[in-house]
C-alpha positions as CSV (number, residue, x, y, z in Angstrom):
1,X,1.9,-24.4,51.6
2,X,3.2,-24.0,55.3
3,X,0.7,-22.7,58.1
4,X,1.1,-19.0,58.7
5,X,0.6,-19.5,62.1
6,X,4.3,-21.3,62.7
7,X,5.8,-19.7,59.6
8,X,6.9,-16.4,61.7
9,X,6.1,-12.7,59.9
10,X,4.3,-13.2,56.5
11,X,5.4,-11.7,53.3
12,X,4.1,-8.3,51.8
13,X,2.9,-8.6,48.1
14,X,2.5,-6.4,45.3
15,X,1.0,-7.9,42.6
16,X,-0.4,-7.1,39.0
17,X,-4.2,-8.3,39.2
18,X,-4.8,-7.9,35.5
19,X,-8.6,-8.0,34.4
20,X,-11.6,-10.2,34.6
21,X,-10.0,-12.3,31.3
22,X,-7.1,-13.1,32.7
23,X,-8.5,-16.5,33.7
24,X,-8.6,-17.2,30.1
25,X,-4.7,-16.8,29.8
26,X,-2.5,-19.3,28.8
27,X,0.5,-18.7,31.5
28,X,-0.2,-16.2,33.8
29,X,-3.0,-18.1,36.4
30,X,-0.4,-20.7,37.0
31,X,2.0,-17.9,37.8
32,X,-0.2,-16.7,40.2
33,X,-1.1,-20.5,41.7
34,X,2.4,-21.5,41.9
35,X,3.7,-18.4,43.9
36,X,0.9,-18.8,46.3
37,X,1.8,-22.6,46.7
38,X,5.3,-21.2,48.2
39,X,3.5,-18.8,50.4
40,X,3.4,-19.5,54.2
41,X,-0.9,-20.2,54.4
42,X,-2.1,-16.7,56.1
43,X,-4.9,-17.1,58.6
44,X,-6.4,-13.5,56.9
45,X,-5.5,-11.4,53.5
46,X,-5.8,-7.8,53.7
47,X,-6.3,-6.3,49.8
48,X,-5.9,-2.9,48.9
49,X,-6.8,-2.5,45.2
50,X,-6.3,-0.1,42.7
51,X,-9.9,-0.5,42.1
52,X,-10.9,1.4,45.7
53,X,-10.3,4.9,46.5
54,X,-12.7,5.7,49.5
55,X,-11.7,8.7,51.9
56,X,-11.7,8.5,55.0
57,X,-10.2,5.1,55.0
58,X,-12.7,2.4,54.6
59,X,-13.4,-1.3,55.4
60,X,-15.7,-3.1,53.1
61,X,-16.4,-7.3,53.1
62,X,-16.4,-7.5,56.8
63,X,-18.4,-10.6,56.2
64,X,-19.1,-12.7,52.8
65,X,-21.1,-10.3,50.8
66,X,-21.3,-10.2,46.5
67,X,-18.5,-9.1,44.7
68,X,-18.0,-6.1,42.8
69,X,-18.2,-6.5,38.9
70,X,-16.4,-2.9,38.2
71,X,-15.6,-3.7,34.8
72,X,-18.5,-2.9,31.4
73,X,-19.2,-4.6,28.0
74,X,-17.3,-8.0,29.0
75,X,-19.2,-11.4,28.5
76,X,-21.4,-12.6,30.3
77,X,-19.7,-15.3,31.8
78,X,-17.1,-12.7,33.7
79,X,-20.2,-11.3,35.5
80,X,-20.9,-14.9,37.3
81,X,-17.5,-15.5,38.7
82,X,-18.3,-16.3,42.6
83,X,-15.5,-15.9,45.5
84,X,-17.3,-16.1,48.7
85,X,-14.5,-15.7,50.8
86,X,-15.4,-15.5,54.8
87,X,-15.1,-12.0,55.8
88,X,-12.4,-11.1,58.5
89,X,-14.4,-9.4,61.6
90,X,-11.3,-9.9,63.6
91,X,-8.9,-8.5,61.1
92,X,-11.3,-5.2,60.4
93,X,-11.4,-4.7,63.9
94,X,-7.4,-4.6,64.4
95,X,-7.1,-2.3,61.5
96,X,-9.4,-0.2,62.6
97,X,-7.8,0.2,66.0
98,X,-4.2,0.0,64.6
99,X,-5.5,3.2,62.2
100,X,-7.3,5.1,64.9
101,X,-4.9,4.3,67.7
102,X,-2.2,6.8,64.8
103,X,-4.7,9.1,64.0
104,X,-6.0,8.4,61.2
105,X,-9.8,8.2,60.8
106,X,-11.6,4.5,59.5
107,X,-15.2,3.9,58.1
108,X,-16.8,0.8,58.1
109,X,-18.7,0.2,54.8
110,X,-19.6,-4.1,55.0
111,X,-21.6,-3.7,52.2
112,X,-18.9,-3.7,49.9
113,X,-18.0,-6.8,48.2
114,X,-14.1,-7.2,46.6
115,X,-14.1,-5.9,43.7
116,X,-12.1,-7.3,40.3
117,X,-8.6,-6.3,41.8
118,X,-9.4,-8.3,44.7
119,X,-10.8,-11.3,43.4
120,X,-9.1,-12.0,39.8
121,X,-6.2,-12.5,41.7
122,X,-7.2,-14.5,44.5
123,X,-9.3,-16.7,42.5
124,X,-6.1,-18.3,41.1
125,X,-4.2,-17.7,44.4
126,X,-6.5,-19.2,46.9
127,X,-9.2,-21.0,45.0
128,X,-10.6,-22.9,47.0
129,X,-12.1,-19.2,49.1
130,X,-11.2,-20.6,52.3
131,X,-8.9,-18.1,54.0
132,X,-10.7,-14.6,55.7
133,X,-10.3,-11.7,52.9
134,X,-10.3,-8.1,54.1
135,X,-10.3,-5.5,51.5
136,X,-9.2,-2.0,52.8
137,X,-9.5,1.7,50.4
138,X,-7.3,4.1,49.3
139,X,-8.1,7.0,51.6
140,X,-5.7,9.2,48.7
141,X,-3.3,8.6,46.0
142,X,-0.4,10.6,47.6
143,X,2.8,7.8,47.5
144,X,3.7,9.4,51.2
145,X,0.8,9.0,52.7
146,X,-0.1,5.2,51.7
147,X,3.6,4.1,52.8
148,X,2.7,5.4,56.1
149,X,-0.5,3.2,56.0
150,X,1.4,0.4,55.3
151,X,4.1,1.1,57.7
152,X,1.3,1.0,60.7
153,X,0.0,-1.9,59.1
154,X,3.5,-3.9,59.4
155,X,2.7,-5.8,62.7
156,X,-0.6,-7.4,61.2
157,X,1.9,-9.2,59.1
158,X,3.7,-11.0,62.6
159,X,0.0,-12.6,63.1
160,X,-0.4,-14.4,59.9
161,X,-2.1,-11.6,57.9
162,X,-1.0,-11.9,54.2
163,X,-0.5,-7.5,53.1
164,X,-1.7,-7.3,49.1
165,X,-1.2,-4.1,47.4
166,X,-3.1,-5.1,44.1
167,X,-2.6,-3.0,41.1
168,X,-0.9,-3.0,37.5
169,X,2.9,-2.1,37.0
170,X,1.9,-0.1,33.8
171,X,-1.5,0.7,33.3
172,X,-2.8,2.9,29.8
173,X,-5.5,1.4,28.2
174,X,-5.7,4.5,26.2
175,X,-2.7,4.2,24.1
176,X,-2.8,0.9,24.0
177,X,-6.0,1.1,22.0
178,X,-3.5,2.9,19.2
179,X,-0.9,0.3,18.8
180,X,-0.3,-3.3,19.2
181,X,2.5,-5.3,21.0
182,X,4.5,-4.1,23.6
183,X,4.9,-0.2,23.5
184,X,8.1,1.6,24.7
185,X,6.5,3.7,27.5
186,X,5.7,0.7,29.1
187,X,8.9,-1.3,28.9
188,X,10.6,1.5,30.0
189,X,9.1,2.3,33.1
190,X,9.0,-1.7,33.7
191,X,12.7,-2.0,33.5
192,X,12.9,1.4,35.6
193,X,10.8,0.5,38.5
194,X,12.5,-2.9,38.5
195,X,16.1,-1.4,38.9
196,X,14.5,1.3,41.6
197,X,13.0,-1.7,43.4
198,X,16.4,-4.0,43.3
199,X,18.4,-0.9,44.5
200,X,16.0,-0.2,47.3
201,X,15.9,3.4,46.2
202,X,12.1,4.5,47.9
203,X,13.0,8.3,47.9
204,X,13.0,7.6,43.8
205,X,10.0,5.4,44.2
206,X,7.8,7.8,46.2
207,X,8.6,10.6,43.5
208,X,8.2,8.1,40.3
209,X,6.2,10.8,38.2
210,X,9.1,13.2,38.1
211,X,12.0,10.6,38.3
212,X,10.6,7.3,35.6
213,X,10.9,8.0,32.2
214,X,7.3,7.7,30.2
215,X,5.6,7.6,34.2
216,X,2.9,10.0,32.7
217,X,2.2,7.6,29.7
218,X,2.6,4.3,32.2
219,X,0.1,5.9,34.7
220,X,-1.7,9.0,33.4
221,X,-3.6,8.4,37.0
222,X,-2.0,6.6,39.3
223,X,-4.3,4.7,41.2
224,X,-2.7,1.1,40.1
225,X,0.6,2.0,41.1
226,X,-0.2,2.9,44.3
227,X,-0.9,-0.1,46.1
228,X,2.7,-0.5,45.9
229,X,3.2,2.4,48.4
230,X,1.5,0.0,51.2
231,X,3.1,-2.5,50.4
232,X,6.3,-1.1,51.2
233,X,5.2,0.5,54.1
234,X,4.3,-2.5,55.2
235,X,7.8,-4.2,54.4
236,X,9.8,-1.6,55.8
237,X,13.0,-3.0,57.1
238,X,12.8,-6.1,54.5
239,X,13.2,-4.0,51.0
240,X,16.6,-5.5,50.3
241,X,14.9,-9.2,50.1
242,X,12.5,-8.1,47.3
243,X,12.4,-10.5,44.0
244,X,9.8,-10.2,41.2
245,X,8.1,-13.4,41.3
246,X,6.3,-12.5,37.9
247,X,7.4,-10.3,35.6
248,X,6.6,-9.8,31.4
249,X,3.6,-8.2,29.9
250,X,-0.3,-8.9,29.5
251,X,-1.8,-7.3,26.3
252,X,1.7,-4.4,26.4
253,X,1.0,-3.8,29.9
254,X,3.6,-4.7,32.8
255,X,2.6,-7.4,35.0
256,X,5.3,-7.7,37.6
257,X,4.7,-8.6,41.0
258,X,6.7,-8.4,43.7
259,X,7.6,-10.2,47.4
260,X,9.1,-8.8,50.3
261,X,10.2,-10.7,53.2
């Protein structure tokens, strides 16, 4: 893993964060360990996660605090997983001024551990909890506004800060409850996003509920798609060197995860 500080801009990720069990799966931890490996080493990680929609925009885990188990009836077990990251003072404090130097108001909540879609993730990423972890809310869902987040949040990424927009591709737990394998709504908008994405179309992106086929059925809320939306803020200018580093399903749901730059 090359040092972030002499590795130039750092990538911007999307990625699928799956749930507390994915631990337990046979393929996709190593997915997650092996892309990581490739990564230029960040000095911080800011996380946005599907799992935080706090208005105005907040900053929680400005310094190691307990996680956030945001998940009922799993075992036990999934309720002792530790990941006492160091919190990123110095990170809070330059998105916090980024944010309010545009405009756009910023709370400070450090009482607020990462919660599951920051820390199933980085558990297998960064294991050893040794890198400064920010995680940043969702001050809406609107696609618009969160690009513009991201797009102020670009230069954080010329100072080693790894961007994470954690979600899930496809996300119904619903319908999945009412049939098994791999349902068409969710391949469908898997292989749509995917050709939007390669084809750099954001206009079709930002308005994926009217333009996907089966988007109402692959998010009926949208909240785990729209990490994405920072993401490519954030990676404005780099779209055309997006690849889905991960890609296939997890219980029928759409797991791909995507770098830019």
């Amino acid at each position: 893993m090359r040092d972030g500080a002499s590795a130039g801009r750092m990538p911007a990720l999307y990625l699928s964060h799956g749930a507390p069990p994915l631990a337990d799966d046979a393929l996709w931890p190593g997915q997650l360990a092996a892309w990581s490996a490739e990564l230029p080493r960040p000095r911080a990680i800011l996380m946005v996660s599907a799992h935080w929609e706090e208005a105005p925009l907040a900053l929680g885990a400005t310094r190691t605090v307990p996680l956030v188990y945001d998940f009922w009836g799993f075992p036990e077990h999934y309720y002792r997983v530790r990941y006492a990251a160091p919190g990123a003072p110095a990170l809070a404090e330059r998105v916090r001024s980024t944010l309010r130097g545009a405009g756009l108001p910023v709370r400070d909540m450090p009482e607020r551990g990462l919660d599951h879609g920051a820390y199933v993730p980085l558990v297998e990423m960064y294991p050893d909890a040794d890198i400064p972890v920010l995680q940043m809310s969702m001050p809406s869902l609107d696609p618009v506004r969160l690009m513009e987040i991201g797009r102020r949040l670009a230069p954080l990424r010329d100072e080693g800060v790894l961007i994470v927009g954690s979600g899930f591709f496809t996300h119904n737990l619903a319908a999945l409850r009412h049939q098994g394998g791999t349902p068409a709504w969710s391949a469908e908008f898997d292989h749509w996003g995917r050709e939007a994405l390669e084809a750099q179309d954001v206009d079709a992106l930002l308005d994926f509920t009217s333009k996907s086929p089966a988007a109402h059925l692959a998010h009926p809320r949208t909240e785990h798609f729209a990490p994405l939306f920072v993401t490519l803020g954030a990676a404005e200018g780099q779209l055309g060197s997006q690849r889905s580093v991960i890609d296939g399903f997890w219980l029928g749901l759409a797991k791909r995860s995507v770098q830019f730059g």
